[in-house]
C-alpha positions in Angstrom: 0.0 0.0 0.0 1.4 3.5 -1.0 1.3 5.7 2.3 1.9 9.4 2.3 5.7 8.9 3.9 6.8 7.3 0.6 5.0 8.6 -1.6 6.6 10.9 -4.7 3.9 13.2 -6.2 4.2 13.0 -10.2 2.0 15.6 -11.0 2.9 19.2 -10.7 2.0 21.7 -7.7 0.6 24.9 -8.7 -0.4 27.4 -6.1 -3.0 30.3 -7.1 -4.1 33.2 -5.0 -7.6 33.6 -4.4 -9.2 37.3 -4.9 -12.9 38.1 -5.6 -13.5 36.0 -7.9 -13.2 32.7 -5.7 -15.9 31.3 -3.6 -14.5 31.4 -0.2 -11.2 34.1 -0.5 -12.2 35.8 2.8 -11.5 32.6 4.4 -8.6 31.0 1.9 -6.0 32.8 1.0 -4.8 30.1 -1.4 -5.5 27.1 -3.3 -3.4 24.1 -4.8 -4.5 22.5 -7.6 -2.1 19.1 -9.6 -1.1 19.8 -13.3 -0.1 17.1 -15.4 3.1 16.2 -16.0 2.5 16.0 -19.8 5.4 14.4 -21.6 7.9 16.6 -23.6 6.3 15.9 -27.1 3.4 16.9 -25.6 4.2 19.8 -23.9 6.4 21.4 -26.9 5.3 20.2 -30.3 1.5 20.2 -29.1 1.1 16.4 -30.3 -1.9 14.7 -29.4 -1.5 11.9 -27.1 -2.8 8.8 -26.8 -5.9 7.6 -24.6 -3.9 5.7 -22.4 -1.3 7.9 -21.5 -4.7 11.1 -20.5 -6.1 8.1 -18.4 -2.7 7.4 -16.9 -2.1 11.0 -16.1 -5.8 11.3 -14.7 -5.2 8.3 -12.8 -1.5 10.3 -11.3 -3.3 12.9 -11.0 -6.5 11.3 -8.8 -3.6 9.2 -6.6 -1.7 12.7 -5.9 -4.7 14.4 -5.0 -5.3 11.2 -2.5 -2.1 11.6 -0.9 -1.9 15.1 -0.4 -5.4 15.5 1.3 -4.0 12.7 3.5 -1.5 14.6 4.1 -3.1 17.8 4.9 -5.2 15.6 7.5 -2.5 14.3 8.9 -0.5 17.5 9.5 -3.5 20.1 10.3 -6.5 17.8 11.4 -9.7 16.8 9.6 -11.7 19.1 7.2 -14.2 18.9 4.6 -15.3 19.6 1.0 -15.1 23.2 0.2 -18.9 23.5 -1.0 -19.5 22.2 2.7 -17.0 24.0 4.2 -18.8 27.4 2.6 -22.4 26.0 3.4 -21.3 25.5 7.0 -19.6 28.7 7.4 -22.3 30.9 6.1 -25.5 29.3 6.2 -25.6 27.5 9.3 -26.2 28.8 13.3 -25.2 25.4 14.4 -21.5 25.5 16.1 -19.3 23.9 14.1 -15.6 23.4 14.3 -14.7 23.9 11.2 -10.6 23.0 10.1 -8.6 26.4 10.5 -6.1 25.7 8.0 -7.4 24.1 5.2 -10.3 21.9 3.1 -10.3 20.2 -0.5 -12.4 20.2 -3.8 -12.8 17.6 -6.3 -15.0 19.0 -8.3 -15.7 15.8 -11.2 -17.6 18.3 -13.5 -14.6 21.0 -13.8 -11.8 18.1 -13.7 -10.4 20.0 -11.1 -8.4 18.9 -7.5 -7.9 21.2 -5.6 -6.9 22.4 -1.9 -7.7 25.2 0.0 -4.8 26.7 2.4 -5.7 29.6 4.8 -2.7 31.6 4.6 0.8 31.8 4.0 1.9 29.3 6.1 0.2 26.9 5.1 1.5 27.0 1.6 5.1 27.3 2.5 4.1 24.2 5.0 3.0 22.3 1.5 5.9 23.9 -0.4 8.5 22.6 1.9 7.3 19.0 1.8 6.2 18.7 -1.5 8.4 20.4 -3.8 
């Protein structure tokens, strides 16, 4: 079984700052999301690939995501999916401890993995282990 320890992520890091257009950038300063590490021919002479290397990298790309949001529990505690998280925070008058540092998306429609980091140290928490 691959555990977080030894675990090398393939797919790339990329870290975006959230401004007004993000859901949720009064409580996240930043979010992570995993590019694909497209091969060179790929990359640089825009070559289409073949099916089994996109479901290869999607695969990558669903395993890194897996990792890294166990990692995140594992350093900074359990948290939730960002629509949630946001439905929580603003629409509920129930008390809920909600995670402080961090939550994730996977969003299946837009492709997209991301997670959520509250602030600066939390990203260069992730940068330091990660890259």
């Amino acid at each position: 079984m691959l555990t977080v320890k030894d675990h090398k992520i393939l797919t790339g890091i990329q870290f975006t700052k959230l401004d007004g257009r993000h859901t949720g950038h009064q409580l996240f300063k930043w979010y992570l999301r995993l590019r694909p590490n497209l091969p060179d021919y790929v990359r640089f002479n825009n070559t289409m690939y073949s099916s089994q290397t996109r479901l290869d990298t999607r695969i990558n790309r669903i395993v890194d995501f897996t990792i890294l949001r166990q990692w995140c529990w594992e350093t900074w505690g359990p948290s939730c999916d960002h629509k949630d998280y946001m439905e929580i925070h603003y629409h509920t008058q129930y008390d809920c401890d909600l995670n402080q540092h961090w939550c994730w998306s996977n969003d299946e429609r837009q492709k997209e993995f991301r997670i959520y980091l509250v602030s600066d140290e939390e990203k260069l928490w992730t940068e330091l282990r990660w890259n």
